[in-house]
C-alpha positions in Angstrom: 124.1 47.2 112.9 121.7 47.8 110.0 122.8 48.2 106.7 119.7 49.5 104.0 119.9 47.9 100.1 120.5 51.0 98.5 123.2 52.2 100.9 125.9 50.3 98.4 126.0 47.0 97.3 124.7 46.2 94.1 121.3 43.8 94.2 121.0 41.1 91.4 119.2 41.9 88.1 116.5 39.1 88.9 115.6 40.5 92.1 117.5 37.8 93.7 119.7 36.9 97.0 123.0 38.3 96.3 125.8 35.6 95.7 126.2 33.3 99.3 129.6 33.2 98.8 130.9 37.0 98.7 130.4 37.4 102.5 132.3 41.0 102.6 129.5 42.3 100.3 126.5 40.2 102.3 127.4 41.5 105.4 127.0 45.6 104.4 123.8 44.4 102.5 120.4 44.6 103.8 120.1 42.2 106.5 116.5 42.3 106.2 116.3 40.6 102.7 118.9 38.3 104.0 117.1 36.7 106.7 114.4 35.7 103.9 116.9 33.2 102.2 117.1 30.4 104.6 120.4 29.3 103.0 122.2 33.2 103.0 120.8 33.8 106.5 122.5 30.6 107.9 125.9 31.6 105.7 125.6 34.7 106.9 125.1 34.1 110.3 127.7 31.7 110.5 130.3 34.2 108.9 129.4 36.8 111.7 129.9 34.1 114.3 133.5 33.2 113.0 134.0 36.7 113.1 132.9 37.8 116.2 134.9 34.4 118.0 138.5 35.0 116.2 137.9 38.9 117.0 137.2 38.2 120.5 140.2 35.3 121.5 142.6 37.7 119.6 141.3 40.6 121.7 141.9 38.8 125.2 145.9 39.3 124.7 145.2 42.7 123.2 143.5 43.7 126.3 146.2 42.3 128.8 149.0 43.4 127.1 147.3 47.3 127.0 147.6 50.1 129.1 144.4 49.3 130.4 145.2 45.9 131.0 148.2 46.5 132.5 146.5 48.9 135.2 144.5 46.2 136.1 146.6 43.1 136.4 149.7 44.9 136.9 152.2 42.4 135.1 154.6 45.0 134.1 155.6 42.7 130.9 155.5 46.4 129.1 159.3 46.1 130.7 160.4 43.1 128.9 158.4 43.0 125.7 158.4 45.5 123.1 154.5 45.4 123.4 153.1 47.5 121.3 154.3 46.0 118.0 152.6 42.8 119.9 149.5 44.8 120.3 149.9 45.9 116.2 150.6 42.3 114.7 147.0 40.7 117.1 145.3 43.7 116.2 145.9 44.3 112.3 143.9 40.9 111.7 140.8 42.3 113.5 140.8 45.3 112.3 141.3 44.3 108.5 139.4 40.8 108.9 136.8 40.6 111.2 136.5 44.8 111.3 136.6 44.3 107.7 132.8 44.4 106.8 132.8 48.2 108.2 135.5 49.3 106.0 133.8 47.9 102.8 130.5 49.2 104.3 131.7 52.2 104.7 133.4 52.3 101.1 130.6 51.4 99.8 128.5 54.5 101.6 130.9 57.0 100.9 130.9 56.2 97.2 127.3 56.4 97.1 127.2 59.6 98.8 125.8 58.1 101.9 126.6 57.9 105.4 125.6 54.8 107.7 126.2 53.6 110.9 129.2 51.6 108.7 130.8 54.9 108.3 131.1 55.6 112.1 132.2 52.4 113.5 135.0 52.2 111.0 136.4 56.1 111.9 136.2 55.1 115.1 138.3 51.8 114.6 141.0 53.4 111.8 141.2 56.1 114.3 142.2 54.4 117.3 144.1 51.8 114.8 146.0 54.1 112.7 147.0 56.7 115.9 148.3 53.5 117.3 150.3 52.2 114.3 151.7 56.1 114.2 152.9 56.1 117.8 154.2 52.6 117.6 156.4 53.4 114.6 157.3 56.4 115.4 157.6 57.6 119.2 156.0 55.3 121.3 153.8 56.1 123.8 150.4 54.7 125.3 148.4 53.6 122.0 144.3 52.5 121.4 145.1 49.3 120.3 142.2 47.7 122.5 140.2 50.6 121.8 140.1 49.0 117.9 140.2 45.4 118.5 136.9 46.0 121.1 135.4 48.2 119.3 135.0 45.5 116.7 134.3 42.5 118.9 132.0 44.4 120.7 130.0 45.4 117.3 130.4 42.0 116.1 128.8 40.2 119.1 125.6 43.1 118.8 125.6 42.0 115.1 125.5 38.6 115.7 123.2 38.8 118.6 121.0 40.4 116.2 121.2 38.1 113.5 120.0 35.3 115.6 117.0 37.1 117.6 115.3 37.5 114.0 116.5 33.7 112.5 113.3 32.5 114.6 111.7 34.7 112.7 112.0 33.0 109.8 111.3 29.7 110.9 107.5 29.8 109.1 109.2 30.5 106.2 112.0 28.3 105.9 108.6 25.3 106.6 107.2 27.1 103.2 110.3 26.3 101.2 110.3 23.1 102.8 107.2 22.0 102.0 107.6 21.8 98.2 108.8 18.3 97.9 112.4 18.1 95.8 110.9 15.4 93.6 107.5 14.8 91.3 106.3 11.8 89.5 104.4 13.0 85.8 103.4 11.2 83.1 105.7 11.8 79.8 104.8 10.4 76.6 102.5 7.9 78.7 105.2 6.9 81.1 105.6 7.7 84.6 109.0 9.6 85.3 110.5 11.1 88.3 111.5 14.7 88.1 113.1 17.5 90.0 109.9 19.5 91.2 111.4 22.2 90.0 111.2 21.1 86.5 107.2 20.6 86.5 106.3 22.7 83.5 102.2 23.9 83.2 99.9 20.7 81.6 102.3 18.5 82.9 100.3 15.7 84.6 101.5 15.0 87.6 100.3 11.8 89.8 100.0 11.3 93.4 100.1 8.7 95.8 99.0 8.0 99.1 101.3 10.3 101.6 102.9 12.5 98.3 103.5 15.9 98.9 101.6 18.4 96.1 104.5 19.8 94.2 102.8 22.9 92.3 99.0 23.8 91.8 96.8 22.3 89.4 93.4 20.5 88.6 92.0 16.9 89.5 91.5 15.6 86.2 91.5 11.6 87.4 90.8 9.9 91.0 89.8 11.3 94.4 91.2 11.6 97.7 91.6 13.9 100.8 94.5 16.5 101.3 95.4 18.1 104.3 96.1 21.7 103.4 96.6 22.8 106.8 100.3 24.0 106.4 99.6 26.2 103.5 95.7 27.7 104.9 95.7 26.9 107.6 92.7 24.7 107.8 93.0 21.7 109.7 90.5 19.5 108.1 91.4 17.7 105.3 89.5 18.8 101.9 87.8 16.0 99.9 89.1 16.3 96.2 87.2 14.7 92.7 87.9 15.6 89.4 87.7 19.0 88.7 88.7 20.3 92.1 92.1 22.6 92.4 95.0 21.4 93.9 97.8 23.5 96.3 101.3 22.7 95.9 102.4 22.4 99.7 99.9 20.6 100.8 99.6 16.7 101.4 98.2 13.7 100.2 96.2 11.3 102.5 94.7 8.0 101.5 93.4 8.3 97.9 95.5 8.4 94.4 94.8 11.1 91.9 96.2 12.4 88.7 96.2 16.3 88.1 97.1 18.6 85.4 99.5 21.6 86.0 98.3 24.9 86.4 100.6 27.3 88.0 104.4 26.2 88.2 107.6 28.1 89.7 106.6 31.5 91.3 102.4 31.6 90.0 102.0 28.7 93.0 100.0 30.2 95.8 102.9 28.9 98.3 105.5 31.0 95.6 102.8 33.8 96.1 102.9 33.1 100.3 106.2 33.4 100.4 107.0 36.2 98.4 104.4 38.3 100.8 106.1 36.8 103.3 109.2 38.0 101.9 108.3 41.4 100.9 106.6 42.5 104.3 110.0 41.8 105.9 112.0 43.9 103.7 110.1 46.1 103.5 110.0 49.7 106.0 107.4 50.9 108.1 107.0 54.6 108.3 108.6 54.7 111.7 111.6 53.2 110.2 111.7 55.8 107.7 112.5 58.8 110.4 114.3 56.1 112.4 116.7 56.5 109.1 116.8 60.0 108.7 117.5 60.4 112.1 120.2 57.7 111.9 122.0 59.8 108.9 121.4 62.9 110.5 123.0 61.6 114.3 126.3 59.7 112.0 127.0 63.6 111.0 126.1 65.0 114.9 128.8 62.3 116.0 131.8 63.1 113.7 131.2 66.4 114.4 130.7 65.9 118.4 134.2 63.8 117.6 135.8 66.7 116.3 134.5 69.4 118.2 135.4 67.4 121.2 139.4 67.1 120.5 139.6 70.8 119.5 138.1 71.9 122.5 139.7 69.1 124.9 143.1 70.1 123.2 143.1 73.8 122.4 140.3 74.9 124.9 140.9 72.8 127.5 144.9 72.5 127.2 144.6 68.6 127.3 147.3 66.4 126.0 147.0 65.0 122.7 146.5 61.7 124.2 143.2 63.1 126.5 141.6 64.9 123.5 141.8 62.0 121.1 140.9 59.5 124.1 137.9 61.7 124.5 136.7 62.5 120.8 137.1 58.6 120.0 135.1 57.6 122.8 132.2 59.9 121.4 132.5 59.0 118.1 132.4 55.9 119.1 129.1 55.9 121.5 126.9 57.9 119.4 126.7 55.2 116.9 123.2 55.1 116.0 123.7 51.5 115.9 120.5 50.6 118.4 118.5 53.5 116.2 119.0 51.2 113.4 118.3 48.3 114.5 114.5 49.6 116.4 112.3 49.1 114.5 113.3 46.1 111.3 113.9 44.0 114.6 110.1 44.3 115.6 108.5 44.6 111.9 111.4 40.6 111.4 109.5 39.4 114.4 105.9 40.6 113.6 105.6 39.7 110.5 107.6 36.2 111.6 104.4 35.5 114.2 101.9 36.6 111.1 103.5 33.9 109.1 103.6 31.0 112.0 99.7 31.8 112.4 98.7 32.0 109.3 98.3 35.6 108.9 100.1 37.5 106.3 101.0 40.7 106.4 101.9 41.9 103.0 104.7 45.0 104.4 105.6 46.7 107.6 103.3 49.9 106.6 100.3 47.8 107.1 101.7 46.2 109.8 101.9 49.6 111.5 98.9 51.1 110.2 96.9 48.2 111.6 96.9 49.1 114.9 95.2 52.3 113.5 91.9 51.1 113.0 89.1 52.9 114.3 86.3 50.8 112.0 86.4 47.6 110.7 83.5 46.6 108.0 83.3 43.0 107.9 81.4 41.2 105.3 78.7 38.5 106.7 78.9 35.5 104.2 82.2 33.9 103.9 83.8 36.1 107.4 81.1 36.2 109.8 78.8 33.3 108.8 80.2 29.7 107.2 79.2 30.9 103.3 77.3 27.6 103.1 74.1 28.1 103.3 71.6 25.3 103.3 67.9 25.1 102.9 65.9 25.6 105.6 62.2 25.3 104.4 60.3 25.3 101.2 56.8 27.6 101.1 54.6 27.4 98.2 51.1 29.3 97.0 48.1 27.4 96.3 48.7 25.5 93.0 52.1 24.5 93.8 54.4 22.1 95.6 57.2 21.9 97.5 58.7 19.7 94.7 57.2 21.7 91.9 59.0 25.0 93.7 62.4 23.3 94.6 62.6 21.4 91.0 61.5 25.2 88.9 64.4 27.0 91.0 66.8 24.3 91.1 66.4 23.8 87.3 67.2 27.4 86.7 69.9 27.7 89.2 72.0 24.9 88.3 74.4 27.4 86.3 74.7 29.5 88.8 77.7 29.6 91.1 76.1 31.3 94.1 76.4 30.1 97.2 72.2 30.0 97.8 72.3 28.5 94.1 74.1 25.7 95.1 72.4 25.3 97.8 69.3 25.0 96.7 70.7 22.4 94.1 71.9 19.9 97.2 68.7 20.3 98.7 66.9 19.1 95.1 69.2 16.4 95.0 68.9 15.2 98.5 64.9 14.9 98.1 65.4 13.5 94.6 63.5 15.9 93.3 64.1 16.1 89.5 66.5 18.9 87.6 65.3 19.9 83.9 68.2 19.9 81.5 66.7 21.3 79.0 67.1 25.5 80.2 68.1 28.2 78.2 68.2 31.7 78.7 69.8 31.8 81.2 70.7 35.6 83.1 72.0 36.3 86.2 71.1 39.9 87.5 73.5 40.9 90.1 72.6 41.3 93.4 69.3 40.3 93.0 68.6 36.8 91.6 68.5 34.7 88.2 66.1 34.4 85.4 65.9 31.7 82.8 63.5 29.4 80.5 63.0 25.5 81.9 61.4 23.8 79.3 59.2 26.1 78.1 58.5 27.8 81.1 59.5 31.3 82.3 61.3 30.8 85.6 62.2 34.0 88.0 64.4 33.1 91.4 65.9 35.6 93.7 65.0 39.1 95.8 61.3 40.6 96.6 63.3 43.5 94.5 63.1 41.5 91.1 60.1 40.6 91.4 58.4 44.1 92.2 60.7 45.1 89.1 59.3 42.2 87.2 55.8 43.5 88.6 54.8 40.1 90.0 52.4 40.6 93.3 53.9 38.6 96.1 50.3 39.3 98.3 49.7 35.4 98.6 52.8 34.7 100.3 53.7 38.0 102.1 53.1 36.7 105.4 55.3 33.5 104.7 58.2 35.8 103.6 58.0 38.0 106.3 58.5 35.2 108.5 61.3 33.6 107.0 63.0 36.7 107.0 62.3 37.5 110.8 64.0 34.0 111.3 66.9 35.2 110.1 66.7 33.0 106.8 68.0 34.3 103.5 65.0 34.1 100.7 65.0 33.2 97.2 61.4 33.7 96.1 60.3 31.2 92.8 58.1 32.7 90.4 56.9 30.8 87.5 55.6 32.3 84.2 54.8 35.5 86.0 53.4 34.1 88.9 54.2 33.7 92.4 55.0 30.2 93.2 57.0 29.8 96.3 60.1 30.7 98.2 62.7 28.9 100.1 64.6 30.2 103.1 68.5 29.2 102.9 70.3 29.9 105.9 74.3 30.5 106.6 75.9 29.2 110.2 77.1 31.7 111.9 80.9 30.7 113.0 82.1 29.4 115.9 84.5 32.1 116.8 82.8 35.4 115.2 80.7 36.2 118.1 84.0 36.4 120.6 86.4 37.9 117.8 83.4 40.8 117.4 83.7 41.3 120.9 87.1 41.6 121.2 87.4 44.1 118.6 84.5 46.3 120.2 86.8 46.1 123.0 89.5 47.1 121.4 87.5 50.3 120.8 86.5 49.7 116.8 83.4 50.4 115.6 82.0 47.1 113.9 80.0 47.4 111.0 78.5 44.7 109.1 78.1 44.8 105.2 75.8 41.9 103.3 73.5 41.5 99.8 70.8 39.9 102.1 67.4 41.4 103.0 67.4 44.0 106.3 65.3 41.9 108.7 68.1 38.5 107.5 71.1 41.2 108.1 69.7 42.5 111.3 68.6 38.8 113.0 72.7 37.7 112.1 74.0 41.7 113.2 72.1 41.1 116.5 73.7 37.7 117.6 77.4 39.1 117.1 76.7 42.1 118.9 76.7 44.3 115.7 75.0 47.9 116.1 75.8 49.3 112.5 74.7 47.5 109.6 74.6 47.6 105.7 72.2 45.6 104.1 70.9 44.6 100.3 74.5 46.3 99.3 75.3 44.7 95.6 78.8 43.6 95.8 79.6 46.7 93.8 78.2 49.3 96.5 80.2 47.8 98.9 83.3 50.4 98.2 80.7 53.4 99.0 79.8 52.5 102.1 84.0 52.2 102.8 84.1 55.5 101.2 81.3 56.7 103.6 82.8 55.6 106.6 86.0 57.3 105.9 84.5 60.5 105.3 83.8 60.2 108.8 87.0 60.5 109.6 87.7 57.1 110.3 90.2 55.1 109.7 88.8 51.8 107.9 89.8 47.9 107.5 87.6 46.1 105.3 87.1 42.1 105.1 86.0 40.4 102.8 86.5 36.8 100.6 89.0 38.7 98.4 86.8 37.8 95.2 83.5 40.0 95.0 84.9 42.1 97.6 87.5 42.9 95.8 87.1 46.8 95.4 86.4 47.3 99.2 89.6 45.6 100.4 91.0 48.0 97.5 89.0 51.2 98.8 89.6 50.5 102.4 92.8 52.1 104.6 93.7 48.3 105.5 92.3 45.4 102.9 91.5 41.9 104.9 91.2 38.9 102.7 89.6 36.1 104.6 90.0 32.6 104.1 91.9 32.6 100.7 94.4 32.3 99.1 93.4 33.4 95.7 95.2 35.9 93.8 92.7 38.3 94.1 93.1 38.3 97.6 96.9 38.3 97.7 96.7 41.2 94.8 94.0 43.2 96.6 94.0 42.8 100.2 96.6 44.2 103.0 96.4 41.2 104.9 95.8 37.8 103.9 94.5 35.3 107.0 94.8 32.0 105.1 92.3 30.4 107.9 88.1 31.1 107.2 88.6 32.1 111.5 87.3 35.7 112.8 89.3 35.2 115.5 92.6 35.6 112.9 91.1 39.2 112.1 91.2 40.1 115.9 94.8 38.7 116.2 96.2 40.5 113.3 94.8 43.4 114.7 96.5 42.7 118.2 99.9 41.9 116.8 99.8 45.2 114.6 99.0 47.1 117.8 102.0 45.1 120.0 104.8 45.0 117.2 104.0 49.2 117.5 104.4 49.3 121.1 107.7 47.2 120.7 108.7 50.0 117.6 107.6 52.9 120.4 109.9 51.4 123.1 112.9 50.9 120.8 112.7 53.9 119.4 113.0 55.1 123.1 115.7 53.3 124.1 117.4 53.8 121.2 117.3 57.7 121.6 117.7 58.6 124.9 120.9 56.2 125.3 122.6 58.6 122.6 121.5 61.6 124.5 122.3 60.6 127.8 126.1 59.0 126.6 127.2 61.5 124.3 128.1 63.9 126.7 129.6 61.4 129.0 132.0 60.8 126.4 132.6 63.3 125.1 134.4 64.7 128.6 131.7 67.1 129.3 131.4 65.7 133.3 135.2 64.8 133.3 136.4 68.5 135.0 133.7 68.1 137.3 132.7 64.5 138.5 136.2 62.8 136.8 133.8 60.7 134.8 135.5 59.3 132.0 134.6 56.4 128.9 137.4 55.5 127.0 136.6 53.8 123.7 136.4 50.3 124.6 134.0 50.9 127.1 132.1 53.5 125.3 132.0 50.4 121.9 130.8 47.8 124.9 127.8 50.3 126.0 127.3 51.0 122.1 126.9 47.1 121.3 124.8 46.6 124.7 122.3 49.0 123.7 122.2 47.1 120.2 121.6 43.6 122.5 118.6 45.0 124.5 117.2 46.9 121.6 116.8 43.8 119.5 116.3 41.6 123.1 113.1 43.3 123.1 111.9 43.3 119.7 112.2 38.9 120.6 109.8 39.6 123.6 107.1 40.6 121.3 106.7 37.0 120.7 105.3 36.8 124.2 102.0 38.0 122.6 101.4 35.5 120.6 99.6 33.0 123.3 97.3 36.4 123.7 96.3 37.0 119.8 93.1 35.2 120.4 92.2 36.0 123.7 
């Protein structure tokens, strides 16, 4: 049974869990959101539970004392017992208690000019109920006592049932919450003082000991020690941290002590931010659930219509007793309950998204979840996704005139305000040869794409592409041949040129990862074309391109080009993915079909991409893919199952093969074939997590 937010109840001003303790009102809610509150999903779950267990003992006597039961066992206590005022006083209680979450739901539909799956299930119960109560104070007769009371239990257990298939799928999330430790230590008025986390306000210093847990984020401002951030990114080696450096809330302490001052608090945390995608992507709908709804609305109106259709035709038509034609437009009311419809595709996108979570990869709704397994291109960027973004130097090349030390020390002066990755790079390697960095620079420019310019001393200092150069009209004749064999090693080039003339160049080169080669692979496999997008020089881009296997490449693209060559891809006709850092890619992820961030989890990257994969791991990119493509498959087959058991059972029900074959479902049956469909509907959304040992094959 799946109830949608707007269907009735009224959700909080603040966005909010509705109140844990008005279980009447949860239960009709969107079940969805509910399974995102740890707390409300266990309430919950435990309210259905009660229900489902008092329905069910009170319905054992129901169903032995009933016409039914009495065919069966044959006890002929009808003769002694004035049984079906037994029948009403067990069956009122599980019709108005435990059956009580229907009749709300469906109150709540009706006064929103809706009709849900709420709507059917309680006709069908205050039908069979209230016929019963009728006949039992007023004639007698055979009544549908057990028809009720089953009817109930039966959608109770599928509820149930359903509830805890997709509480494993929260498990990654409920290890979110808990990883924000319930208490901080921060300095007030000079004093250390325990506080609730929650209480941590921004500039706030908080301090941390060996083994603490990192309460919110914030910045090193005193000591240095290693934190394993593995449980919020995923990345398993601990991260070395000195003053200055930024801190996650989540993540953990080892060995060092270190004070930090408060930066983001309360929801701006990247673990609030983690969770809320979290959150969002399982409440929200894929596309498929969106006709999966219509068609939902439009089969609750095909089956009170079936329902009445079938007794005026069973009663006046087919000059059946009043008994027959109710029997039989009960029974179809009651088994074309789209309840397994419902229930298709949220159970898949709970558990997807649920698997996402576990490994790191978030998803941040069900549409992308869906549309994932669309791809037919994938554009991945090479520093930062397909290489390690941390380049190092690999040799130093100088003109005639000049020396290594004088063309390290020149760029390294010039670069050291500079934030690129080659920048810093070439900074380590002056530092490492204790090679001496001028202070004294002014002037400084960087022009993007292409490299820096700026005064050291009193010299005029040029670092970056053969591009700026030729633009600055400096000849680079005397070291052409040096270049050109950098570059043909696959080495990234910053070329030096001091007060107009050529000095030097060094060659910087970025590891290619472990995993990108086999992750390339096994999306060409998949059937995407891989394309490669990268700032650096042709020869660098095509030496990197052919060790993964990459045919189609885009090189010396400034990070703001890098949307066009999306752009030019989809006019194609292709459906594109885009991945990037999440930072200078930034309009790509935005342009593209499907936005990957990789690597981070900065708010550019949760704002911007699709999916965030907290890991720097290729392989993550290839698995999200897979998962996208095997929640759909799980969507596909529910969908199905879901459909073809209404068209196949409707007609059963309704009497169509009764003159014929004698086939006959009363409602009790008719509500235990309803609820089974529910069962294996959601059964097999919990098989998708089968694929996870597969995402990274």
């Amino acid at each position: 049974m799946m109830h949608h937010p707007d269907d009735h109840a009224e959700q909080p001003k603040d966005g909010g869990a509705p109140a844990a303790h008005d279980m009447s009102k949860m239960s009709h809610m969107d079940h969805e959101a509910a399974m995102t509150n740890p707390q409300m999903a266990k309430e919950m779950e435990a309210d259905m539970r009660l229900r489902f267990w008092s329905a069910f003992l009170l319905s054992i006597p129901i169903f032995l004392f009933s016409p039914v039961g009495e065919s069966i066992i044959g006890s002929g206590l009808q003769a002694f017992i004035p049984v079906n005022w037994l029948l009403f006083v067990l069956t009122t209680p599980v019709v108005f208690w435990s059956g009580s979450i229907f009749i709300t739901g469906s109150y709540y539909s009706l006064k929103s000019r809706k009709l849900n799956m709420s709507v059917l299930i309680a006709t069908g119960v205050l039908a069979a109920y209230l016929f019963s109560v009728l006949l039992t104070f007023t004639v007698g007769g055979e009544t549908f006592y057990e028809a009720a009371a089953l009817l109930v239990t039966f959608v109770l257990f599928g509820h149930w049932m359903e509830m805890k298939s997709r509480r494993g799928t929260s498990d990654a999330l409920r290890a979110l919450f808990d990883l924000v430790p319930p208490q901080a230590t921060v300095l007030r008025q000079e004093k250390e003082v325990t506080i609730p986390s929650a209480e941590i306000i921004k500039g706030d210093v908080v301090v941390i000991r060996p083994g603490d847990k990192i309460a919110v984020d914030g910045e090193v401002i005193e000591g240095s020690s290693s934190i394993d951030e593995s449980l919020v990114t995923g990345e398993s080696i601990p991260v070395l941290k000195n003053i200055g450096d930024r801190v996650i809330g989540g993540s953990i302490n080892q060995n060092g002590s270190l004070r930090f001052r408060a930066t983001k608090v309360g929801g701006e945390t990247a673990l609030a931010q983690i969770i809320k995608l979290v959150e969002t992507a399982q409440n929200s709908k894929a596309p498929g659930q969106r006709i999966a709804d219509k068609a939902a609305a439009i089969l609750v109106i095909v089956a009170i219509s079936v329902g009445i259709i079938t007794f005026f035709s069973w009663f006046f038509l087919g000059q059946a007793s009043f008994i027959t034609a109710l029997t039989f437009a009960v029974s179809a009311i009651v088994i074309a309950c789209p309840d397994a419809l419902g229930l298709a595709t949220p159970t898949a996108v709970a558990v997807g998204t649920g698997i996402g979570a576990k490994h790191n990869i978030l998803i941040k709704d069900a549409t992308t979840l869906e549309q994932a397994s669309k791809i037919q291109a994938i554009v991945l960027d090479k520093t930062g996704t397909l290489t390690e973004g941390k380049p190092k130097v690999t040799e130093i090349v100088h003109v005639r005139g000049f020396s290594d030390n004088d063309v390290l020390g020149a760029a390294a002066s010039a670069e050291k305000k500079s934030n690129h990755p080659i920048s810093k790079a070439i900074v380590d390697e002056a530092e490492k040869r204790g090679v001496g960095v001028d202070e004294n620079v002014s002037g400084f420019e960087a022009i993007g794409g292409h490299g820096i310019r700026a005064v050291v001393g009193a010299r005029q200092i040029l670092a970056g592409t053969e591009k700026l150069m030729d633009d600055q009209k400096i000849s680079l004749a005397p070291l052409q041949s040096e270049i050109d064999r950098l570059l043909s090693s696959g080495n990234t080039i910053s070329i030096i040129a001091i007060d107009g003339v050529v000095a030097g160049a060094i060659g910087v080169a970025d590891r290619i990862k472990p995993t990108a080669k086999k992750a390339v692979a096994g999306m060409q496999m998949l059937g995407l074309e891989v394309a490669m997008i990268t700032g650096d020089h042709e020869q660098v881009a095509q030496s990197v391109a052919k060790e993964l296997g990459i045919k189609r490449v885009f090189s010396q693209v400034l990070p703001e080009d890098k949307a066009k060559y999306v752009k030019k891809l989809q006019a194609e006709g292709k459906f594109v993915a885009m991945v990037g850092d999440g930072i200078n890619d930034a309009p790509a992820l935005a342009q593209a079909d499907i936005g990957i961030a990789i690597g981070a989890g900065t708010d550019v990257a949760i704002e911007t991409a699709n999916i965030v994969l907290m890991k720097s791991d290729p392989a993550d990119i290839l698995a999200a893919i897979k998962l996208s493509k095997a929640t759909v498959v799980k969507m596909k087959q529910n969908l199905f199952w879901a459909a073809i058991y209404n068209v196949l059972a409707i007609p059963v029900a309704a009497g169509a093969f009764y003159t014929s074959f004698g086939w006959v479902l009363r409602p009790e049956v008719s509500a235990l074939l309803m609820s089974a469909s529910s069962i294996i509907v959601a059964t097999n959304a919990v098989l998708l997590k089968r694929v996870e040992k597969h995402l990274t094959d």
